[in-house]
C-alpha positions as CSV (number, residue, x, y, z in Angstrom):
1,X,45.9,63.2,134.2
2,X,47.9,62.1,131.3
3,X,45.7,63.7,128.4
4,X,47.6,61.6,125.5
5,X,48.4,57.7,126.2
6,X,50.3,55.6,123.9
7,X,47.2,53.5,122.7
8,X,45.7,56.8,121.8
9,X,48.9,58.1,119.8
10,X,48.7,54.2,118.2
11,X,45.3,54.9,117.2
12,X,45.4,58.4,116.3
13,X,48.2,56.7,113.5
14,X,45.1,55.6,112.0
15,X,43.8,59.1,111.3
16,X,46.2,61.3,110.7
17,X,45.0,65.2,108.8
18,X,42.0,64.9,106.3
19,X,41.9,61.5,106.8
20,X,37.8,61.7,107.8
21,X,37.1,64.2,104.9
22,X,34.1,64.0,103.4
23,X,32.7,61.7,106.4
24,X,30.3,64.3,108.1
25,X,28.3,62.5,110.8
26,X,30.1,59.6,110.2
27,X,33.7,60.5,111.1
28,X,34.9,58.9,114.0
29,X,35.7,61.2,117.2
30,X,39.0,59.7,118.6
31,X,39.4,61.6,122.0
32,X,37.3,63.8,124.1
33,X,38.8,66.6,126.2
34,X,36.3,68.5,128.6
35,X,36.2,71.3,131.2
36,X,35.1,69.2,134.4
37,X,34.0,72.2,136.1
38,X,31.7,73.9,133.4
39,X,31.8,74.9,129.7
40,X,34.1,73.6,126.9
41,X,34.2,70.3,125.2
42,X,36.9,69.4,122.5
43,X,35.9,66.3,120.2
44,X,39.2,65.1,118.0
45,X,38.2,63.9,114.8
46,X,42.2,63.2,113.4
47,X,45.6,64.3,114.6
48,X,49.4,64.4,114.0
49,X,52.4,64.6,115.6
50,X,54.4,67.6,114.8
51,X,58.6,67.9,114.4
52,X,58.4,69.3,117.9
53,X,56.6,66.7,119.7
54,X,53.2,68.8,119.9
55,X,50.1,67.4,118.3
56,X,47.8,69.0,115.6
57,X,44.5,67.8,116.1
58,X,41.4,68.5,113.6
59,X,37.8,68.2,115.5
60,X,35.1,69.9,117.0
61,X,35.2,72.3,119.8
62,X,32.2,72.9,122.0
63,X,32.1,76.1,124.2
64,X,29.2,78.1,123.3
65,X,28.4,76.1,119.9
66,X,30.1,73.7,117.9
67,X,32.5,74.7,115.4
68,X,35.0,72.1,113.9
69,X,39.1,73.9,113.6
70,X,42.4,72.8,114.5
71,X,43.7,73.3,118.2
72,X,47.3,71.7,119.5
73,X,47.5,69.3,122.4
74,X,49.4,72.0,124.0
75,X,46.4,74.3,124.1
76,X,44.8,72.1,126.0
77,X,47.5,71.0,128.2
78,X,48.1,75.0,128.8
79,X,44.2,76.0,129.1
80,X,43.7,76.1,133.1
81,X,40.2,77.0,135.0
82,X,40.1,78.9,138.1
83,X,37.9,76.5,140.7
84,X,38.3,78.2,144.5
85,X,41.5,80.3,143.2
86,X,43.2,77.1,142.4
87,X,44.1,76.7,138.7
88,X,42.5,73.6,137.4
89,X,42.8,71.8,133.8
90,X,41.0,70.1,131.1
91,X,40.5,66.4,131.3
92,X,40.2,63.5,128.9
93,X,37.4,61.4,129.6
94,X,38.3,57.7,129.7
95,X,35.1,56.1,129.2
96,X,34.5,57.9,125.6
97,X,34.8,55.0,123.2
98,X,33.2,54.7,119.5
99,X,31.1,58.0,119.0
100,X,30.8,59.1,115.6
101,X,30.4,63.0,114.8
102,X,26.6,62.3,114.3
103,X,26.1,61.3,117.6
104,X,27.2,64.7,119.0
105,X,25.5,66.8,116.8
């Protein structure tokens, strides 16, 4: 699964670094990345492409609670589960449109 489209890199234009300070419940969450096969849920609330073609997102990580940080599209590519002895990764869920932070806390 392709975690990053175009249309999301277009929209993520539109909130780039501390763009959504100050918003609180009402900041947009752009993308959700999740662990299909148990814990872990990563809400981005802004992002930016980097010189080296990574991506430096700002949002909300859920694993055991949620604590907002920064995390890089490469974590998430890299970050693999062990399902049967077969390394599996995160996924972006495709039907997560127009959530605000206040309707995940």
């Amino acid at each position: 699964m392709k975690l990053l489209t175009k249309a999301i890199e277009k929209k993520l234009a539109k909130y780039p670094i501390y763009s959504q300070d100050g918003k609180g419940k009402d900041a947009d969450i752009i993308i959700k990345f999740f662990n299909p096969y148990g814990r872990g849920t990563w809400y981005v609330l802004e992002g930016e492409k980097l010189d080296n073609g990574d991506w430096l997102f700002y949002g909300i990580a859920d694993i055991f609670e949620k604590e907002y940080g920064s995390f890089l599209l490469s974590d998430i590519e890299n970050l693999t589960i062990k399902v049967f002895g077969v390394d599996m990764g995160l996924e972006r869920d495709m039907g997560f449109i127009n959530k605000k932070v206040g309707d995940i806390l």
